[in-house]
VEXDREN-2710 file (C-alpha; in Angstrom, 1 decimal):
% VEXDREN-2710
k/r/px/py/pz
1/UNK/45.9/54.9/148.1
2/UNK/44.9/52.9/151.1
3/UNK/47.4/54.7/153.1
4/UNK/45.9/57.8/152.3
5/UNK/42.4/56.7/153.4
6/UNK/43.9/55.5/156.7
7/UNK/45.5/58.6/157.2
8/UNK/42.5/61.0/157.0
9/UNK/40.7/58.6/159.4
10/UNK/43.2/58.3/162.7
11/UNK/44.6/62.5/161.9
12/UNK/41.4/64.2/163.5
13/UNK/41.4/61.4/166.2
14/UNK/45.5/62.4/166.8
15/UNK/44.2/65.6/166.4
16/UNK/41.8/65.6/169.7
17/UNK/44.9/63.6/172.1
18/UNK/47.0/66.3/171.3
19/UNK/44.1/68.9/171.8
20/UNK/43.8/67.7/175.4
21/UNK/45.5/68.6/177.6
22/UNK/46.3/72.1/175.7
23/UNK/42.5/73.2/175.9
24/UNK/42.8/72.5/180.0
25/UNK/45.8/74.8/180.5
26/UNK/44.6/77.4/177.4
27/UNK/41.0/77.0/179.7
28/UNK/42.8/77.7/183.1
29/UNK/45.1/80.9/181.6
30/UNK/41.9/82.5/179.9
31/UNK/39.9/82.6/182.8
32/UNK/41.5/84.5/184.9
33/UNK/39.2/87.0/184.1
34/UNK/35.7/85.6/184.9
35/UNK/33.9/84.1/181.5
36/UNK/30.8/82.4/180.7
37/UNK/31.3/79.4/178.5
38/UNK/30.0/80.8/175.1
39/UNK/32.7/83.5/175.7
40/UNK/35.5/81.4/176.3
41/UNK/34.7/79.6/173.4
42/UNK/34.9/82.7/171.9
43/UNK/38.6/84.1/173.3
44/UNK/39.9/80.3/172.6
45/UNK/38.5/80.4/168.9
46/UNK/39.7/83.6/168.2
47/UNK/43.5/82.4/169.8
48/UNK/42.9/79.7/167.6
49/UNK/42.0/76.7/169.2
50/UNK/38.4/76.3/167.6
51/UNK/36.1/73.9/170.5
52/UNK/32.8/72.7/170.1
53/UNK/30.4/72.9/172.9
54/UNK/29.7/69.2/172.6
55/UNK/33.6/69.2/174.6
56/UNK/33.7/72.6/176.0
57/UNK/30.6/72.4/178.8
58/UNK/31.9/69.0/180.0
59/UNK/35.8/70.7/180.1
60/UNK/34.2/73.0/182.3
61/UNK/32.4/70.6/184.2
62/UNK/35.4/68.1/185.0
63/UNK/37.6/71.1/186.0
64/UNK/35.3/72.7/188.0
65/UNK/34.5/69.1/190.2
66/UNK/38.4/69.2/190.6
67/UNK/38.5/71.9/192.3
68/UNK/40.8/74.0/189.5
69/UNK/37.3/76.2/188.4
70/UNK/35.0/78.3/190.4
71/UNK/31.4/79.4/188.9
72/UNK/28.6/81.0/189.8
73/UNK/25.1/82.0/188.1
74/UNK/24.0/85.3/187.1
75/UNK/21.3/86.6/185.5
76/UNK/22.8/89.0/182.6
77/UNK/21.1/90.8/179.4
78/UNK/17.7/88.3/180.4
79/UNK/19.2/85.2/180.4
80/UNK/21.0/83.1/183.0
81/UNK/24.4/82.4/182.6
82/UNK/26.9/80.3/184.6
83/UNK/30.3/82.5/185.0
84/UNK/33.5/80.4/185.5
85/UNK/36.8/81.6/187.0
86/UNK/40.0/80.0/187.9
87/UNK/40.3/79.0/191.1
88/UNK/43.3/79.5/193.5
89/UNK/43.7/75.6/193.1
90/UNK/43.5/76.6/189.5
91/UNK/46.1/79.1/189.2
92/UNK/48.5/76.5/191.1
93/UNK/48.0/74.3/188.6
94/UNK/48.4/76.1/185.4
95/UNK/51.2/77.0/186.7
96/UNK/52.9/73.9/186.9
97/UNK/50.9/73.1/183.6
98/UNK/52.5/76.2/182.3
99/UNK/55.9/75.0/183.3
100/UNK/56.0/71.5/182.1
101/UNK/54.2/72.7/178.7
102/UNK/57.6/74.5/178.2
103/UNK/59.6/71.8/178.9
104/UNK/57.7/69.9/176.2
105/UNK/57.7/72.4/173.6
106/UNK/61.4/73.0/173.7
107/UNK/61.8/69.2/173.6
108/UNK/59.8/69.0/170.9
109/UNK/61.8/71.8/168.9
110/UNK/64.6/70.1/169.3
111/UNK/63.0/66.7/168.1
112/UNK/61.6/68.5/165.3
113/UNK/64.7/70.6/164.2
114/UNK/67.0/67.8/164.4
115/UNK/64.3/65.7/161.7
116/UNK/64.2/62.8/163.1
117/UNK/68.0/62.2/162.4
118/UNK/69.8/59.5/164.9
119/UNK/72.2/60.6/167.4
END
């Protein structure tokens, strides 16, 4: 029973390190076309990768001080809203992202499909 309980605490912080880096490169890919933050949360929730603005705003942040996000202020339906966009640096590295996030999914499917079996 005990290994249950510790179990249900260390999944959801599992969950979040594997989360990681996926929301930067998911981030990256959807805005290519330009987004404020409420509706990427929106395109990424609806892809499936629910984020709460408590770790969104300061994604957006940290990507944008790197150089991989551009943004910009506007003033749309009364209210001011900062747009984002990937950047040329951006696109660069998502691609690079993009490529080494295949390389780890087809290792991983071939972790996973051999179970865990030794060589």
């Amino acid at each position: 029973m005990a290994m249950d309980n510790t179990h249900q605490e260390t999944t959801p912080t599992i969950d979040l390190e594997l989360r990681r880096g996926v929301l930067v490169l998911a981030a990256l890919r959807c805005l290519h076309a330009e987004a404020y933050g409420y509706a990427l949360k929106k395109t990424l929730a609806e892809g499936g990768l629910d984020i709460d603005e408590g770790t969104l705003y300061p994604l957006l942040r940290r990507l944008e001080a790197q150089g991989l996000l551009a943004s910009e202020w506007r003033v749309e339906e009364g209210r001011p809203r900062r747009y984002y966009r990937t950047s040329t640096a951006g696109l660069a590295a998502e691609a690079g992202l993009t490529e080494r996030w295949r390389a780890i999914v087809a290792a991983m499917d071939r972790i996973l499909d051999d179970g865990g079996s030794e060589a």
